[in-house]
C-alpha positions in Angstrom: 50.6 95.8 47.1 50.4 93.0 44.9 47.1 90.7 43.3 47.5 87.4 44.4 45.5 84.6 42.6 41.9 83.3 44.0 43.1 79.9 44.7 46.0 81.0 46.9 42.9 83.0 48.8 41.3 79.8 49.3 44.1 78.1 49.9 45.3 80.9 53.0 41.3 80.8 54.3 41.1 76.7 54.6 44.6 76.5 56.7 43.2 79.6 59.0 39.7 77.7 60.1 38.1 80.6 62.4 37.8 79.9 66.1 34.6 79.3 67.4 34.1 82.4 68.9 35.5 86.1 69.0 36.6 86.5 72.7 35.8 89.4 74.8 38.8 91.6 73.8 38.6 90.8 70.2 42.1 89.2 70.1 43.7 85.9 69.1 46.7 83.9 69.6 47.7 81.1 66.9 45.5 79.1 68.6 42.4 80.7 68.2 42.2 81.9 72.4 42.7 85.3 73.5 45.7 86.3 75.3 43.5 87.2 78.2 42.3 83.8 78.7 44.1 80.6 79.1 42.9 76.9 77.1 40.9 76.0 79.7 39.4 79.5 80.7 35.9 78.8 82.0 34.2 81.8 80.2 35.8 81.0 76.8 32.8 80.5 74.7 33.5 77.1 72.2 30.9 76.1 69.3 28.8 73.1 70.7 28.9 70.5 67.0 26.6 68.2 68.6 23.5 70.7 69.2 24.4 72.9 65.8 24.1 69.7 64.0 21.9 68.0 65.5 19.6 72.0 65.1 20.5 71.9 61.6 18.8 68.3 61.1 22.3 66.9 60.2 22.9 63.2 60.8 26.5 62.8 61.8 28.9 60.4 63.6 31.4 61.8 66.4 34.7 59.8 66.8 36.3 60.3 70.4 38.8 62.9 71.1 42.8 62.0 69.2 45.4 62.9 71.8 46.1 66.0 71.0 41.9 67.0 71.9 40.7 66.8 68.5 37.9 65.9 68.1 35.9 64.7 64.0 32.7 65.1 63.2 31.5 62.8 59.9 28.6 63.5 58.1 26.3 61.3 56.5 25.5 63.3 54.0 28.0 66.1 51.9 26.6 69.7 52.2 27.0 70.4 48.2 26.9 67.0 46.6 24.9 64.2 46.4 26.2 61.1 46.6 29.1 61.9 49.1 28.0 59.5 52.0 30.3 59.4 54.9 33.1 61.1 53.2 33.0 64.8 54.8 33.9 66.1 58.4 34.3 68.8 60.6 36.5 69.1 63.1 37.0 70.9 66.4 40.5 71.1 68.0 40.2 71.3 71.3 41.4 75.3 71.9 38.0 75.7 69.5 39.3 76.3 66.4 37.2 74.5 63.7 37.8 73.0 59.9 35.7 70.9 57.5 36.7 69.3 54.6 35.1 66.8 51.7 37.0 63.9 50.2 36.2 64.1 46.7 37.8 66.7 43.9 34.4 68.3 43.1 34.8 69.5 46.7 38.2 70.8 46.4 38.6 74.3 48.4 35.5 74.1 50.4 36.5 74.5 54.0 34.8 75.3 57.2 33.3 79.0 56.0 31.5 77.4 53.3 30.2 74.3 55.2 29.4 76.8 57.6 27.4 78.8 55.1 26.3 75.7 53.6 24.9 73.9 56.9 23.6 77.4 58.4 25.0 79.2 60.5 25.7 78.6 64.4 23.3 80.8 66.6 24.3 82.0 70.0 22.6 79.3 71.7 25.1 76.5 70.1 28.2 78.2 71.7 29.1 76.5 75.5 28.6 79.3 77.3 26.1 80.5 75.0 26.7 83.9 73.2 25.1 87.0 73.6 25.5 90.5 72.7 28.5 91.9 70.2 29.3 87.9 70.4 26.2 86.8 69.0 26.4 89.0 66.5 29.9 88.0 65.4 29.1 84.0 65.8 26.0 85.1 62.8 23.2 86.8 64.9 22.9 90.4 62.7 21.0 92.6 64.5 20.5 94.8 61.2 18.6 91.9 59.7 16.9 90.6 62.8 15.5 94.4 62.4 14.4 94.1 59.0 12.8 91.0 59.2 10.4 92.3 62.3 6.9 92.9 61.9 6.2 96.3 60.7 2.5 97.9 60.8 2.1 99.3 57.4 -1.0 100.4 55.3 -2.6 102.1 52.1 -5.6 104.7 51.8 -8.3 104.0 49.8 -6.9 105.3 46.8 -4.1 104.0 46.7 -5.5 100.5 47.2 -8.4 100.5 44.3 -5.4 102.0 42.2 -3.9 99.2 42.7 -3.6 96.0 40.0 -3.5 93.0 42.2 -4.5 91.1 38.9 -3.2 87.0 38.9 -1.7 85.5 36.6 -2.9 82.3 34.5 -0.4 79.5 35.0 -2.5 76.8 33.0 -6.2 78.7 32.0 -8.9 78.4 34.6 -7.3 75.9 36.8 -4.4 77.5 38.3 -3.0 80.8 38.6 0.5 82.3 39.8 2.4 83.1 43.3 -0.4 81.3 45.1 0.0 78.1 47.5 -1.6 75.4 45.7 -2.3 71.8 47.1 -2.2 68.3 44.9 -4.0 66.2 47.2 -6.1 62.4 46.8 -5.9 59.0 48.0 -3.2 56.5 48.1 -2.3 55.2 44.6 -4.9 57.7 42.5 -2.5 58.7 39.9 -1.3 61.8 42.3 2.3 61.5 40.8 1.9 61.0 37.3 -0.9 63.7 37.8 1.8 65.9 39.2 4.8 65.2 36.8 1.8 65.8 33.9 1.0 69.0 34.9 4.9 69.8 35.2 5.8 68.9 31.3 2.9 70.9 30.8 4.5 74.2 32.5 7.9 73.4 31.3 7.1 72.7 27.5 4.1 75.1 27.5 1.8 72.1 26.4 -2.0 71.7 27.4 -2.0 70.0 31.0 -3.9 66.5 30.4 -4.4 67.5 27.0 -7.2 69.7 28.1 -6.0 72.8 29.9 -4.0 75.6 28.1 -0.5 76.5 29.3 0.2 79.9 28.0 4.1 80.7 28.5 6.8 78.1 29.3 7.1 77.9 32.9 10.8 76.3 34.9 9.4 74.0 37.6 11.3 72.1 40.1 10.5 69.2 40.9 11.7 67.6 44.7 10.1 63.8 45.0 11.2 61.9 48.1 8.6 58.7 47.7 8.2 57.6 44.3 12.3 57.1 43.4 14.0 58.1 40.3 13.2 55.2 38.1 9.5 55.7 38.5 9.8 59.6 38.0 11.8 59.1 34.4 9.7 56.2 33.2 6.4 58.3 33.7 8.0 61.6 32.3 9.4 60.0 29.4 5.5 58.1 28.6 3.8 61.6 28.6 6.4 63.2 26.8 6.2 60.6 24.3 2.4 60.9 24.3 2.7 64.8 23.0 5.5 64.2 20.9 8.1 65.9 22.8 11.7 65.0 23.8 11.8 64.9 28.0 15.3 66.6 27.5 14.0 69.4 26.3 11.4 70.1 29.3 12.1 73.1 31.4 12.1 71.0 34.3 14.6 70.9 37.6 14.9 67.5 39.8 15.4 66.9 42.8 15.3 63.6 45.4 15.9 64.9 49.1 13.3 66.9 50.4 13.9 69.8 53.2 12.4 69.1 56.6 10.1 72.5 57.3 10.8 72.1 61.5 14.7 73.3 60.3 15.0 76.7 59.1 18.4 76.1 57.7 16.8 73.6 55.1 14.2 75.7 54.3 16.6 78.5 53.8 18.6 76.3 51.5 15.3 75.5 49.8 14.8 79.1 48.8 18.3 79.9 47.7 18.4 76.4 45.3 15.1 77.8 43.8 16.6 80.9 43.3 19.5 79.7 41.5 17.5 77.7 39.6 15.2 80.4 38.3 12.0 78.3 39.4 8.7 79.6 38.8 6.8 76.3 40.2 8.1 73.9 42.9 6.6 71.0 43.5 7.2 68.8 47.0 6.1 65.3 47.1 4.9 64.4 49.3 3.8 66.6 52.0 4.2 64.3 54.8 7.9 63.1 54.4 8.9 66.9 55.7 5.8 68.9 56.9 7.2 67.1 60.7 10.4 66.4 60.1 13.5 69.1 61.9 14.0 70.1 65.4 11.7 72.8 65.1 8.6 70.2 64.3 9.5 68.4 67.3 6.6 67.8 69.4 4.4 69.4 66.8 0.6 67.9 66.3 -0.5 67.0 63.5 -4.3 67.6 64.5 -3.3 71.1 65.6 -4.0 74.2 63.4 -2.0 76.5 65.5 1.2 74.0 65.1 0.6 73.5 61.4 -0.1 76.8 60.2 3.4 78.2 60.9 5.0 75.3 59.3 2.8 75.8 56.2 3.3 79.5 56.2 7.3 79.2 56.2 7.8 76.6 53.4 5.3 79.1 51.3 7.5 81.9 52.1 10.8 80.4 51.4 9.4 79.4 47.8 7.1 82.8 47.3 10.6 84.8 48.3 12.8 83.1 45.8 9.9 83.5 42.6 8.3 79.9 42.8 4.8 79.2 43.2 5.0 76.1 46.0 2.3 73.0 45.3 2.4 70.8 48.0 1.2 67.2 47.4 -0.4 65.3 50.0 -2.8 62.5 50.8 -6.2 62.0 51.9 -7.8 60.9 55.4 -7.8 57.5 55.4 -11.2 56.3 54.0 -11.5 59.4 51.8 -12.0 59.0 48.2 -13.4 55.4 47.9 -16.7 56.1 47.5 -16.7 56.9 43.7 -17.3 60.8 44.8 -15.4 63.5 44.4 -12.5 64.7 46.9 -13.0 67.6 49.2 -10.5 69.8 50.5 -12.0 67.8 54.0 -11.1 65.4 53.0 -7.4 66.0 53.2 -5.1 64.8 56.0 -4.1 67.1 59.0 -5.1 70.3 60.5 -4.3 73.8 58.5 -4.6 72.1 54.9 -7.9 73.4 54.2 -7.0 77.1 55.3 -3.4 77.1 53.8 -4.4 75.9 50.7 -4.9 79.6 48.2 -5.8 76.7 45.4 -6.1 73.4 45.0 -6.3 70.1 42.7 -8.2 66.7 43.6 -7.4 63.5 42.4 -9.9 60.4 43.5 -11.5 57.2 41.7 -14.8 57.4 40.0 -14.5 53.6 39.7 -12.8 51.2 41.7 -9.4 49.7 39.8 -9.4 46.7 38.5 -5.1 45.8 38.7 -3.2 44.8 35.4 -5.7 46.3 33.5 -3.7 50.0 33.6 -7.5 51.6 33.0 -8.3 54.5 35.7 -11.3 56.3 35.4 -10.9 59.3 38.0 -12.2 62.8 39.1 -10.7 66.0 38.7 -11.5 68.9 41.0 -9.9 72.3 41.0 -10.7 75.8 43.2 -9.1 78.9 44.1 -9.3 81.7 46.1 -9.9 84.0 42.8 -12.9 82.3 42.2 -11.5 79.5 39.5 -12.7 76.0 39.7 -14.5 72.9 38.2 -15.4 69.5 38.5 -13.9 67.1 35.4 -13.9 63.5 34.8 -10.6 61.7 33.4 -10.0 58.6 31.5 -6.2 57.2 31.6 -4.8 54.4 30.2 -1.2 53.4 31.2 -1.1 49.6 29.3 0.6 47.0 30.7 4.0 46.5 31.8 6.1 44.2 30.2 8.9 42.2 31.3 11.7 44.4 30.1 9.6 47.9 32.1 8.4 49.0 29.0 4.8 48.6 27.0 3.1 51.4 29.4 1.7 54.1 27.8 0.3 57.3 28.6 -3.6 57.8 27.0 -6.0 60.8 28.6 -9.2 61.9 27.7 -10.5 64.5 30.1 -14.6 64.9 29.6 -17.5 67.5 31.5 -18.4 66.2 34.9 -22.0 65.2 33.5 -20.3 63.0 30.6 -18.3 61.7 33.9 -21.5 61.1 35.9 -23.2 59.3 33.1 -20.8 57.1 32.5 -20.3 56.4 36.2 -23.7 55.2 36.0 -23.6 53.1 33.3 -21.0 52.0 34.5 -22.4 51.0 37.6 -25.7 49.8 36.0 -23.0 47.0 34.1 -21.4 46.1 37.2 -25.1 45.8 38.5 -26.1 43.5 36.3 -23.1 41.6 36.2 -23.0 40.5 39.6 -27.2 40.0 39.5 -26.1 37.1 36.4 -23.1 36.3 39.0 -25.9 35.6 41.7 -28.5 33.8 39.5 -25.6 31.4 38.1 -24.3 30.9 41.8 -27.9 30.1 42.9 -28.3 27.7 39.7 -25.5 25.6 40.8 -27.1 25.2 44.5 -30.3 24.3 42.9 -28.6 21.4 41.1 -26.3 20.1 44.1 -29.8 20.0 46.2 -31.6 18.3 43.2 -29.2 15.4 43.2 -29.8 15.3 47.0 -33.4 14.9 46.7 -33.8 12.7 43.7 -31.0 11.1 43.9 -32.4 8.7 40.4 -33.2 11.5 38.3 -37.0 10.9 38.7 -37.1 14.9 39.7 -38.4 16.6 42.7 -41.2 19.1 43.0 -40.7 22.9 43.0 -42.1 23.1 46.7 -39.8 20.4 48.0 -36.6 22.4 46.8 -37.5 25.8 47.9 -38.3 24.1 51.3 -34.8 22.4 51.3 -33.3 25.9 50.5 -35.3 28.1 52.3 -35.7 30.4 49.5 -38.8 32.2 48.5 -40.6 31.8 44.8 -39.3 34.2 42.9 -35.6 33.5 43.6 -36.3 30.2 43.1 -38.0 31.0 39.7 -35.2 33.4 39.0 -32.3 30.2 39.3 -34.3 27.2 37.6 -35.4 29.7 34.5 -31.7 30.0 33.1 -31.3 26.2 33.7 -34.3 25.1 32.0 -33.5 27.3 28.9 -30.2 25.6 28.8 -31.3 22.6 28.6 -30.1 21.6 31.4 -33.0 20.9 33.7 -36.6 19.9 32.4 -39.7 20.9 33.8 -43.0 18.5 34.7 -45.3 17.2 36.9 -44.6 14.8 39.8 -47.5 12.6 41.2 -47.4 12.5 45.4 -49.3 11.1 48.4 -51.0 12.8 50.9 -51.2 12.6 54.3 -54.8 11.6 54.1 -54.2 8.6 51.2 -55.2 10.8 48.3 -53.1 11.2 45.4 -52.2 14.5 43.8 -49.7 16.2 41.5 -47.5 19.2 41.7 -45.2 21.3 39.7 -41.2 19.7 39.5 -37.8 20.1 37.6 -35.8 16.7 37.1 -32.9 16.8 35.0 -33.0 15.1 31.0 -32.1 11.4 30.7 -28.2 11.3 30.1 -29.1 9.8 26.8 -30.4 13.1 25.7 
């Protein structure tokens, strides 16, 4: 025997590109059929592309059969690369046998096994006839692990389980804990994903999250955004970073743009092996909708159902919990929710299952309605747990402005007690209260003048009755409009002689405005 070099390995498995099936008697001729059945043998079981892709949540193109039965499956997207688009196939000849190739040198040597791998496996039910027995198991289906992965009862004593240290551990202190589901949830456009890609510099730089909350160990997090885009995600990263005096290149952070779809178990199984190669503690998925019913598996699925939402929930957690990472979901509020100036409650939160699924949790919404181009946000901060952890915080941000070139924002927090918040809050509101009371007054000054003209026409002045008749107001707002005129100088008050009905002359309160010599 001799030791041949890998690449001539490679090399040998590429040209072979396994048949779609093992056929009854285990044997195959050079083209991938046993000798027992001919090409077109009716019980020759071939790999259906259409449904394995199609399973696998794959968008493809199929180009018609060549003449020799060939048939080319393109993919819109390559299996190990980003940024391949449209430049990787598989193909199917037409005794079955199967091959795969990508189009670009960092993709040299990957054939059909590891697309195969890559994409998932075909199950029994994606061969035409389908598979079944030692067939199944040789097109993927292990028995042995099927076993290990059923439910098995099992149990501890007493002892055994108040011996036991089941003791968390503090990710940032007091506000979120380890190997627990948390959920980031809040309102459209309440600072969700700068909240988010705070609290991840915090974990992988070991700094306080908001400046506040104390982040013991550094921590890898991976970070999977499919909403906000890259731009958005580096700019804000790079304005926090800047705001603790740390370089963004030295975070312990992993990113990522395409999220999984949780209805396809091959994504989610890809999820958990790319977390486990990365050595993440924390993933992060944003946002929650984009793949909670995306995949075959979510088809048909209701959103308003807890028994169709729990399962999906439960898998994604697994698939992060089994490769080390704690999984935060972020996710948006009912429509509605959060405008009030109050608090966020886990109610409050979009579809069926969040509430229960959620071990932990953290609650962005607006104290105070945004005023745009002013980059101020004054917003609440609540946090809970299943351990018992929680609070209720008010934060302050200011982002600046942006400037022509995308830069000038900034990245200010001041993170206070929720009675500092709710004081403020009211004095807050107590300013915008009497703003728009002085907003009324003026606006019921300038009426008072436009029906002044009307009435007096020469600037002779008209009583106080006659203009609260021709408004319809009562005294006091009436008093409340002429007061700030009159101090201005711009009305003047008097007395105006009038005729009654029965001949007799009397006088009566009036305003007329100052001679324009004045």
């Amino acid at each position: 025997m001799e030791v041949v070099r890998e690449e001539l390995l490679r090399a040998l498995a590429d040209s072979h590109q396994e048949p779609a099936s093992d056929p009854p008697n285990g044997h195959h001729q050079a083209n991938g059929q046993s000798s027992r059945f001919k090409a077109n043998a009716t019980d020759f079981s071939k790999l259906d592309v259409d449904r394995w892709l199609a399973d696998r949540g794959i968008e493809f193109k199929r180009k018609p059969q060549d003449s020799h039965g060939k048939a080319v499956w393109t993919l819109a997207k390559c299996p190990f690369l980003d940024g391949h688009d449209w430049d990787s196939c598989i193909t199917q000849e037409s005794g079955g046998k199967l091959g795969a190739k990508c189009f670009h040198n960092g993709c040299v040597g990957k054939g059909w096994q590891e697309f195969k791998e890559r994409i998932g496996k075909p199950d029994g039910h994606h061969y035409d006839p389908p598979l079944n027995g030692k067939k199944q198991a040789d097109a993927g289906t292990d028995a042995k692990t099927a076993e290990a992965n059923a439910y098995r009862y099992e149990s501890l004593d007493s002892a055994a389980f108040a011996a036991a240290d089941y003791r968390p551990t503090w990710l940032l202190k007091n506000l979120l804990v380890k190997g627990q589901p948390c959920i980031i949830g809040g309102p459209r456009k309440a600072l969700k994903t700068s909240l988010l890609i705070d609290l991840a510099i915090s974990l992988g730089s070991a700094t306080a999250f908001l400046g506040q909350f104390t982040c013991y160990h550094k921590t890898r997090v991976s970070i999977v955004s499919g909403e906000s885009g890259q731009f958005t995600l580096q700019e804000t990263a790079k304005r926090i970073c800047a705001a603790r005096g740390i370089d963004l290149a030295t975070v312990d952070c992993r990113w990522g743009f395409r999220l999984p779809q949780f209805g396809t178990p091959a994504h989610l199984k890809e999820l958990s092996r790319g977390l486990r190669e990365d050595g993440a503690e924390f993933a992060i998925l944003d946002p929650l909708y984009l793949c909670l019913l995306a995949g075959v598996q979510a088809k048909d699925k209701d959103a308003s159902n807890l028994f169709d939402m729990g399962p999906l929930l439960l898998e994604v957690s697994q698939a992060c919990l089994e490769a080390g990472a704690t999984p935060a979901l972020i996710h948006h509020a009912k429509k509605g929710s959060g405008i009030d100036g109050q608090p966020l409650e886990l109610e409050d939160l979009a579809f069926a299952g969040i509430q229960e699924f959620a071990r932990q949790w953290l609650l962005v919404s607006r104290r105070e309605k945004y005023v745009p181009g002013t980059g101020s946000h004054r917003l609440w901060l609540a946090a809970g747990g299943s351990v018992g952890h929680g609070g209720l915080w008010g934060v302050d941000v200011e982002e600046g402005q942006l400037a022509e070139d995308f830069t000038g924002r900034k990245w200010e927090v001041a993170v206070q007690s929720a009675d500092g918040a709710r004081v403020q809050q009211a004095a807050a509101g107590s300013e915008v209260k009497d703003q728009k009371r002085a907003d009324n007054i003026k606006a019921d000054g300038t009426k008072v003048l436009n029906e002044l003209d009307r009435l007096d026409p020469k600037r002779k002045g008209a009583t106080v009755r006659a203009l609260r008749v021709a408004l319809a107001w009562n005294p006091e707002r009436l008093a409340r409009a002429i007061d700030p005129l009159v101090k201005d100088g711009i009305l003047r008050r008097g007395v105006k002689s009038y005729r009654c009905g029965n001949g007799r002359k009397d006088k009566a309160e009036a305003v007329c405005r100052p001679p324009q010599n004045e």
